[in-house]
N, C-alpha and C positions, 0 to 999 in steps of 0.2 A: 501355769507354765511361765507365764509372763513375768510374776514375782519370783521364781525361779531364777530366771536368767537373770535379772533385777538383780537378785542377792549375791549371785558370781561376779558378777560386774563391780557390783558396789564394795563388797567385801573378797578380792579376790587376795588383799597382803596377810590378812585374816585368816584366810583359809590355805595359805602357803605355811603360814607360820604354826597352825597349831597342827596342818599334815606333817611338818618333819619334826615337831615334838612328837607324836605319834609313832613316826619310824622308828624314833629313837628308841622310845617305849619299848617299844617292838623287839628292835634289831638285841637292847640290852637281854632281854628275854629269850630270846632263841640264843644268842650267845651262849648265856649260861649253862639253859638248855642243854646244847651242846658239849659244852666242858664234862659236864654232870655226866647224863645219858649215853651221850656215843662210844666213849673209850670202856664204860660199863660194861654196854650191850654187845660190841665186838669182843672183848674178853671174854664173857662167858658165852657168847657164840664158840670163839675158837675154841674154848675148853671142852665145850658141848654140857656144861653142866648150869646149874642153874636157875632152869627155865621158871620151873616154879617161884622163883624170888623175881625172876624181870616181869612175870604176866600177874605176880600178885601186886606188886608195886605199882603198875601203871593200870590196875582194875582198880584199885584204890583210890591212884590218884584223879583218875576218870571222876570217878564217884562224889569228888568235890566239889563243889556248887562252887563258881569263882565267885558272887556277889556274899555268899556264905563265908569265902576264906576270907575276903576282904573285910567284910565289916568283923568277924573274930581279929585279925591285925589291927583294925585302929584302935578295939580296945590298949593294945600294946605299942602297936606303933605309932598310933597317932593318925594327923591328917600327914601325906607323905608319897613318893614316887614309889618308895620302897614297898609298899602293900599292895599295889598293882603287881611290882614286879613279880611278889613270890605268889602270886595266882595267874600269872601270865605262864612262868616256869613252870608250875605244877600242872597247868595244862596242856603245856610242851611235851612235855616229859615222856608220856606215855608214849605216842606214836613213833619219838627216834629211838627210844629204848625198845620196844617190842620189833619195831623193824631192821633194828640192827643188829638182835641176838639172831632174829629169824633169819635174815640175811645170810649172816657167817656161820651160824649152826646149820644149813641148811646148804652149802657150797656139797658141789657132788665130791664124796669123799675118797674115789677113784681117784681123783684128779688130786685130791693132798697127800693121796698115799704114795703116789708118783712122784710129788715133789720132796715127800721124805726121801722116797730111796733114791733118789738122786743126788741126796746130801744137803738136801737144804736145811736151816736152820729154824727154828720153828717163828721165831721174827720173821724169815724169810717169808717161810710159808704164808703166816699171815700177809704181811705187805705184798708179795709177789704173786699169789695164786686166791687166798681169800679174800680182800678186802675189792679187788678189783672184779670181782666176779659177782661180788657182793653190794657194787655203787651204786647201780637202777634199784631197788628195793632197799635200800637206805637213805637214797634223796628223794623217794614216794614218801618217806614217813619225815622227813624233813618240810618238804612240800607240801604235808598235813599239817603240822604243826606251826608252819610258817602262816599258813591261812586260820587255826584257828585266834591265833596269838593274834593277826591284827583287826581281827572281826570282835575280840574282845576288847581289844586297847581300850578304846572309849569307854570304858566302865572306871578307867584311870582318874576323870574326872569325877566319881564321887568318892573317892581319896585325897581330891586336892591335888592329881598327876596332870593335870594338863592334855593337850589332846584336842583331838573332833570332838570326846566326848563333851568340853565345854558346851560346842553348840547343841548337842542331842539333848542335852538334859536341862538346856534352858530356854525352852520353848517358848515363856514368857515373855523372854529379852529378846529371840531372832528371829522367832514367828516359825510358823508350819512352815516357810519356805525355805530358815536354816535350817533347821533338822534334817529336812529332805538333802538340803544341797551338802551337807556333811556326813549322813549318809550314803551317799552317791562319792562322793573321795573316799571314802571307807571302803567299799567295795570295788573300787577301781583300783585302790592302793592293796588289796588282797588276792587280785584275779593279776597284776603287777609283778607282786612277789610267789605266786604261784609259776607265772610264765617264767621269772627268771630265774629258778630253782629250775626249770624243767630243763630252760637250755644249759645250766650248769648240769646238771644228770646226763642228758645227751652228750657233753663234751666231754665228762669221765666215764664214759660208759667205754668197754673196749670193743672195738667193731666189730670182734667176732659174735657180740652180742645183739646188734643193732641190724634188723632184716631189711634190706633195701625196700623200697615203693615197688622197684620193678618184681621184686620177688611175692609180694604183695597179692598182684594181679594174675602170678600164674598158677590156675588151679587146673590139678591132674586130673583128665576126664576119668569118669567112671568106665569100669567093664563094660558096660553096659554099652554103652559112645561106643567102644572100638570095635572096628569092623571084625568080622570074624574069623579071619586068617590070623587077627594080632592081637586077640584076645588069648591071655594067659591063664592059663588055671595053677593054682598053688596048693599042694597037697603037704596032709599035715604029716 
């Protein structure tokens, strides 16, 4: 423990400088992510078609080992940030693409047939009545992806990407006590970007979605509990 705190102390401009190479890593990867996957997945959400193409693509992409896509890349790309990236994406990919078709194919269809006949335009529709109904279970799978992308970053270092993963994989050079201590920013930097996806969800979530705490705590007694002048019977 002692070399622990030891190694924070000693190397703590070290360990600032290769966590926001990491973020970067990261942030670039979800970014993309994003571009790619979300406007996809709300598309054919809204169309309701599709499904087959969003859940075979990201069962796919699941299925790819990212230390497997990376070393298949350097054959081509070299040593390079760019070989993390596209196994950082292809890991993304799945959970805002499946959460986002599901999201918007999944809005109660009562409620869009309403905003048809009301005149709305099918933009409308989407922006005004699905995409908002649709924001809690789109930044769940955003909030997935965000955690797996930076729990993997450090695999960037055996591409030559920079990173924590310098210190993890040079155990030689920083002793069991870096690895641990860059481990430890790894995980605080994922449980980070997790909370702050969550208060970004909460803040686009619309209230009528959101159950208060006090509603929480109030649970309706049983038949059983009420006395028996206020016990109701319901027949079918």
């Amino acid at each position: 423990m002692s070399d622990l705190v030891n190694f924070f102390a000693d190397n703590t401009s070290l360990l600032l400088d290769l966590t926001w190479q990491t973020i970067i890593i990261a942030a670039i990867a979800i970014a993309i992510s994003l571009v790619l996957a979300l406007p996809a997945g709300v598309f054919l959400g809204h169309l309701h078609k599709g499904s087959l193409l969003a859940i075979n693509v990201s069962n796919v992409l699941r299925a790819l080992p990212s230390l497997a896509l990376i070393a298949i890349s350097l054959a081509f790309l070299g040593l390079s940030r760019l070989n993390i990236t596209i196994a950082l994406v292809a890991l993304a990919i799945p959970p805002i693409l499946t959460n986002a078709f599901t999201a918007v194919n999944g809005v109660d269809p009562d409620a869009v047939e309403a905003a048809r006949g009301m005149g709305m335009s099918e933009r409308q529709v989407l922006t005004v009545v699905e995409l908002p109904l649709s924001w809690p279970l789109i930044f769940a799978g955003i909030r997935t992806a965000a955690v797996y992308v930076i729990a993997t970053a450090p695999l960037a270092a055996l591409a030559g990407g920079g990173g924590l993963g310098d210190i993890i994989v040079n155990q030689s050079t920083y002793g069991l006590a870096g690895v641990i201590a860059a481990t430890i920013v790894t995980v605080v930097l994922a449980f980070a970007a997790d909370g702050l996806f969550a208060l970004v969800q909460r803040a686009v979530t619309p209230k009528g979605l959101v159950v208060s705490k006090e509603l929480h705590m109030i649970v309706p007694p049983a038949e059983s509990d009420l006395p028996a002048d206020r016990a109701v019977s319901v027949n079918p």
